[in-house]
C-alpha positions as CSV (number, residue, x, y, z in Angstrom):
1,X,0.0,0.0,0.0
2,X,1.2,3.4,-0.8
3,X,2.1,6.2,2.0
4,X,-0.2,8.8,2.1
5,X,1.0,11.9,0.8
6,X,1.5,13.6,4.5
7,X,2.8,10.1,6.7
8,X,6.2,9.8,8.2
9,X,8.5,6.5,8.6
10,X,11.9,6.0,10.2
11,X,13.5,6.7,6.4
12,X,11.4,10.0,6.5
13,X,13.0,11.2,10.3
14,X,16.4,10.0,8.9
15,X,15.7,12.0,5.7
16,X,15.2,15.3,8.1
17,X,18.0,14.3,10.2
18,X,20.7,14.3,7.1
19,X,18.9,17.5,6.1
20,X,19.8,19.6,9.4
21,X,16.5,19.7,10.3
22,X,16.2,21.3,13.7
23,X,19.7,22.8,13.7
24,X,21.2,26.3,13.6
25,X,19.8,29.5,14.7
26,X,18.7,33.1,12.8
27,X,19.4,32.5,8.9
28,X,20.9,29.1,9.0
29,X,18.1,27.6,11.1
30,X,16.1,24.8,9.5
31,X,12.4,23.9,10.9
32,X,12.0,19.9,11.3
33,X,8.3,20.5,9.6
34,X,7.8,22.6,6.3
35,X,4.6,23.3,5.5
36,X,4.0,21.3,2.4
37,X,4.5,17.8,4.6
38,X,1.6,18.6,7.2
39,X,-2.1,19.0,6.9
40,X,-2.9,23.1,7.8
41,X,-4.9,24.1,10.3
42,X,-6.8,27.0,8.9
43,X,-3.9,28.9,6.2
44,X,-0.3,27.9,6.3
45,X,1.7,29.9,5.2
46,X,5.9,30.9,4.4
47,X,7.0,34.4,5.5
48,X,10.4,35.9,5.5
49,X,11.4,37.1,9.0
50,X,12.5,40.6,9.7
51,X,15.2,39.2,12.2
52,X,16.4,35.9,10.8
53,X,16.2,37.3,7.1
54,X,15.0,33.5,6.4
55,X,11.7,31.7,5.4
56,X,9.4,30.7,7.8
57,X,7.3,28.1,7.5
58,X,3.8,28.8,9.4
59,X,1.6,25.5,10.0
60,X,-1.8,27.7,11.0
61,X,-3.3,31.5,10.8
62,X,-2.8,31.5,14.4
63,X,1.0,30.5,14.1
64,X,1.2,33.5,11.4
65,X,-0.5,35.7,13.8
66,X,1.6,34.8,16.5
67,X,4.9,35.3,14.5
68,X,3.9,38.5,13.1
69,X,3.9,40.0,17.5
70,X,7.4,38.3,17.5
71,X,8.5,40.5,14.7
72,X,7.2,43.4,15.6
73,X,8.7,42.8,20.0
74,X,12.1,44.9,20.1
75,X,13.1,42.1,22.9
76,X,13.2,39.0,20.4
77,X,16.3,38.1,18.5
78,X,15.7,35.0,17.1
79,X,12.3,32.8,15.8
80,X,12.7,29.3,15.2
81,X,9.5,27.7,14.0
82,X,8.5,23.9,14.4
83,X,11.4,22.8,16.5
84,X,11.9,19.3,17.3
85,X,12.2,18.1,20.6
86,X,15.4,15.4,20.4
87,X,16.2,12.7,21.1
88,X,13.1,11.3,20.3
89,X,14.0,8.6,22.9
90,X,13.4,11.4,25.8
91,X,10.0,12.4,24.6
92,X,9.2,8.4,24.5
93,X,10.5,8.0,27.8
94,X,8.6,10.6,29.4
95,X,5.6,9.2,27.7
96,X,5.9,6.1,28.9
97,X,6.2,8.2,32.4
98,X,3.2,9.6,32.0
99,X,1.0,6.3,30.7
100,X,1.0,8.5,27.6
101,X,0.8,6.6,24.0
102,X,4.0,8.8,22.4
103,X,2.5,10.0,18.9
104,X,2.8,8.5,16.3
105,X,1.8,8.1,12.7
106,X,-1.4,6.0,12.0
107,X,-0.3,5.1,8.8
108,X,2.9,3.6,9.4
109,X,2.7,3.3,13.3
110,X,6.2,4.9,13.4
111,X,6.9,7.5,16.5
112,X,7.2,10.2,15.0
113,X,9.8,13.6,16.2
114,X,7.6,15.8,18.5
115,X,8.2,19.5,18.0
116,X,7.2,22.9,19.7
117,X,5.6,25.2,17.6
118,X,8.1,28.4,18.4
119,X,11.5,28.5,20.0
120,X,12.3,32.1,20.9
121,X,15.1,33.7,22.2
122,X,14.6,37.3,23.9
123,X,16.6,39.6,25.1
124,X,16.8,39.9,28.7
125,X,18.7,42.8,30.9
126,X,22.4,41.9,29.8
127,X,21.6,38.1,28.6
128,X,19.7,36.0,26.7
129,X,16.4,33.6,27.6
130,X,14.7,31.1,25.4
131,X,11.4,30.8,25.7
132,X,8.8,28.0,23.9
133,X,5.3,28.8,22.7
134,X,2.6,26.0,21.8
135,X,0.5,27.8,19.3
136,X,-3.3,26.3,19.9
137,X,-6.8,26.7,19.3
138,X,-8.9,26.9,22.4
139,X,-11.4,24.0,20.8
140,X,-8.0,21.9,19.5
141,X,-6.8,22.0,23.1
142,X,-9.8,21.0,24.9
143,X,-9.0,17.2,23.0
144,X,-8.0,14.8,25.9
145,X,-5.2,13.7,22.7
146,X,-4.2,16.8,22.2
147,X,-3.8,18.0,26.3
148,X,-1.5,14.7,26.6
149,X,1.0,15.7,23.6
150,X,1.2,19.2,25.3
151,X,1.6,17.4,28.7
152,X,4.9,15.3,27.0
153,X,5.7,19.0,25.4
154,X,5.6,20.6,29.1
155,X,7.7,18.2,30.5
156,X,10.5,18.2,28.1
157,X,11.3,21.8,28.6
158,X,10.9,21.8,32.4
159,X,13.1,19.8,32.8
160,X,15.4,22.5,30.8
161,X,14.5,24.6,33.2
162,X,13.2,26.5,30.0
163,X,9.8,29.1,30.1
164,X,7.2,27.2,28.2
165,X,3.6,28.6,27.7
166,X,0.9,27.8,25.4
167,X,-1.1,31.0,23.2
168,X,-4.2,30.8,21.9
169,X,-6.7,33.1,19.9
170,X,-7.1,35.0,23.2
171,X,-3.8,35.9,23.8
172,X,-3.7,37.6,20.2
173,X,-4.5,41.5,19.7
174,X,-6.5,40.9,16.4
175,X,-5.9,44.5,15.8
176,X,-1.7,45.1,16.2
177,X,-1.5,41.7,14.8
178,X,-3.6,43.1,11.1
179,X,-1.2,46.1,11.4
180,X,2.1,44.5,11.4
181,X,0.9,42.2,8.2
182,X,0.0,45.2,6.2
183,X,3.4,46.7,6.6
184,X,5.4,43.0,6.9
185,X,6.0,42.3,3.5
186,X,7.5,45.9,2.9
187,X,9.9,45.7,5.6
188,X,12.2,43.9,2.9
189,X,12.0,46.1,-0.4
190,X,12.5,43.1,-2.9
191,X,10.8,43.3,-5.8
192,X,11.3,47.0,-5.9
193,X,14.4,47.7,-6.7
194,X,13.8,48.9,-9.9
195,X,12.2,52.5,-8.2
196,X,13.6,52.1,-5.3
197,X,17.5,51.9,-5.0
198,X,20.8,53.3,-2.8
199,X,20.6,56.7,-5.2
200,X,16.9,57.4,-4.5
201,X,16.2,56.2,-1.1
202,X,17.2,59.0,1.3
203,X,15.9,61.6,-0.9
204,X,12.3,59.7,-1.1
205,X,12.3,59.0,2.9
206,X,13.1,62.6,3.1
207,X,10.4,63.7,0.9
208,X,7.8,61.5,2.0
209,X,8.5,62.2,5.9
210,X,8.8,66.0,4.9
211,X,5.2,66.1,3.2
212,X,3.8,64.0,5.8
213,X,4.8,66.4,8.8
214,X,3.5,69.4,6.4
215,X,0.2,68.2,5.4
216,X,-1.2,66.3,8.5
217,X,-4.6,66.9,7.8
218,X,-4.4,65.2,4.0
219,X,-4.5,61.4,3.9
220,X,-1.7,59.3,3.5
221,X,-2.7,57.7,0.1
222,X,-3.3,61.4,-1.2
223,X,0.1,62.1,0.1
224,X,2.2,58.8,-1.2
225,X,0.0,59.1,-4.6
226,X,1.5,62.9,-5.4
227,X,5.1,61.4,-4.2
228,X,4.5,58.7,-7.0
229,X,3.7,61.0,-9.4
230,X,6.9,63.4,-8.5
231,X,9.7,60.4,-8.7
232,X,7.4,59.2,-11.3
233,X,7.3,56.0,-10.0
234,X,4.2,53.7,-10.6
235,X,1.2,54.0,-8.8
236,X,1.5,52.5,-5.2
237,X,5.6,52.2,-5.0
238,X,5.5,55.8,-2.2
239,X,2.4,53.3,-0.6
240,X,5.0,50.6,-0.4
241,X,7.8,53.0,1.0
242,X,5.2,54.2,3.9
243,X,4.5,50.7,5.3
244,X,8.6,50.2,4.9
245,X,9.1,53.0,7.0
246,X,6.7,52.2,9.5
247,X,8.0,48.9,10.0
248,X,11.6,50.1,10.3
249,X,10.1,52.0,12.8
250,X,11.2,55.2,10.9
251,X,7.6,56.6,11.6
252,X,5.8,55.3,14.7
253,X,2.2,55.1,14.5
254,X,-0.4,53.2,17.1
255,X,0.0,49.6,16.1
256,X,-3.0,48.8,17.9
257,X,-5.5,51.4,16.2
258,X,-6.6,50.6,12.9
259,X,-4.0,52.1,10.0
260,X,-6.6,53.5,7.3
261,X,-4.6,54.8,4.5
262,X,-7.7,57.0,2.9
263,X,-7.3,58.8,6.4
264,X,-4.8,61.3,8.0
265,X,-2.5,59.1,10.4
266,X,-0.8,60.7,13.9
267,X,2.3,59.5,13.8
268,X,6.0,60.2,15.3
269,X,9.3,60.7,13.0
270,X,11.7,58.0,14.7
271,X,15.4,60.1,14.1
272,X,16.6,56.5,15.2
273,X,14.7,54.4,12.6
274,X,15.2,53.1,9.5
């Protein structure tokens, strides 16, 4: 019988093993799970990080939600996403522990690698902490199955000594959270470096920032829309600039208020940012 597209066997954690899966931190870290070898919960997504500069592979909404806060918290340094908890052998034996069936695959009946949804290190005072998230729906956790494999989960990292918490839809400000993925994808300027590049940057940020402090009662796509015209850039490029500047914190505006660009947005020039 043929594996289903989605089930893992011993070859399959080998595979990931010889891979690096699990290893490295920032840019050279790779997740043990990528999102096209799991089921979704909801929309799965790949996003490149502002701090790691790599893709990251997002199993759920609620794991994208979650990851956009991480991006925007000054105190985090480092996301690593779907993070295996190694040996296997440890998880297994604290299963057994706990009268716990370990998972497993119900395909193949092979154990398979546990793994924490985020592994995050944040700055703390003059040091460093890590800190692990499990990333669940309220209704997924009230499953007896599911309450066990976060039991194992708990375990593993207390006996790290390691903070380990679980966030659900609750824990999420709906609001900051639809902020910081309007601007996200302009943090990076790829795919614009055809208008934008190292000879008109500083005069555009100047320009912009200088029409913006002059003109606070005009709306901001009224504003980036006469800055498109004046570079003659195509429509939307000065739109693109604004949400880069915001989330290089070159303009600070209330994250947690709704950002309607057909209105007149307070904001704060950041002489720090960007």
């Amino acid at each position: 019988m043929a594996k289903r597209k989605y089930s893992v066997d011993e070859q399959t954690i080998e595979k990931r093993y010889k891979e690096g899966r699990g290893k490295g931190h920032g840019s050279q870290y790779l997740p043990w799970i990528y999102i096209n070898e799991v089921p979704s919960k909801g929309y799965s997504s790949i996003r490149k990080g502002w701090k790691t500069g790599r893709m990251h592979h997002l199993l759920s909404t609620l794991e994208s939600q979650y990851f956009f806060t991480l991006e925007w918290s000054k105190d985090i340094i480092d996301i690593r996403e779907q993070y295996p908890l190694l040996p296997r052998e440890e998880t297994q034996e604290i299963a057994q522990e706990l009268g716990i069936r370990h998972p497993y695959d119900r395909t193949t009946k092979t154990d398979i690698v546990m793994t924490s949804d985020f592994v995050v290190t944040r700055k703390k005072y003059q040091s460093q902490e890590l800190m692990v998230r499990a990333v669940k729906y309220e209704l997924d956790m009230r499953k007896k199955r599911n309450k066990e494999k976060l039991l194992i989960e708990k375990v593993y990292w207390k006996r790290r000594r390691v903070n380990w918490a679980i966030i659900n839809e609750h824990s999420i400000n709906k609001q900051l959270v639809e902020n910081i993925e309007f601007v996200h994808k302009s943090y990076h300027l790829d795919g614009y470096m055809d208008a934008i590049n190292s000879q008109n940057y500083l005069p555009l940020k100047n320009t912009l920032l200088k029409l913006l402090t002059e003109n606070p009662q005009q709306s901001i796509s009224r504003i980036t829309s006469f800055v498109d015209e004046q570079f003659g850039f195509r429509l939307g490029i000065a739109m693109t600039f604004f949400k880069h500047l915001i989330a290089t914190r070159s303009i600070s505006v209330d994250m947690e208020s709704e950002i309607n660009t057909d209105l007149p947005i307070p904001f704060v020039i950041n002489p720090n940012g960007g």
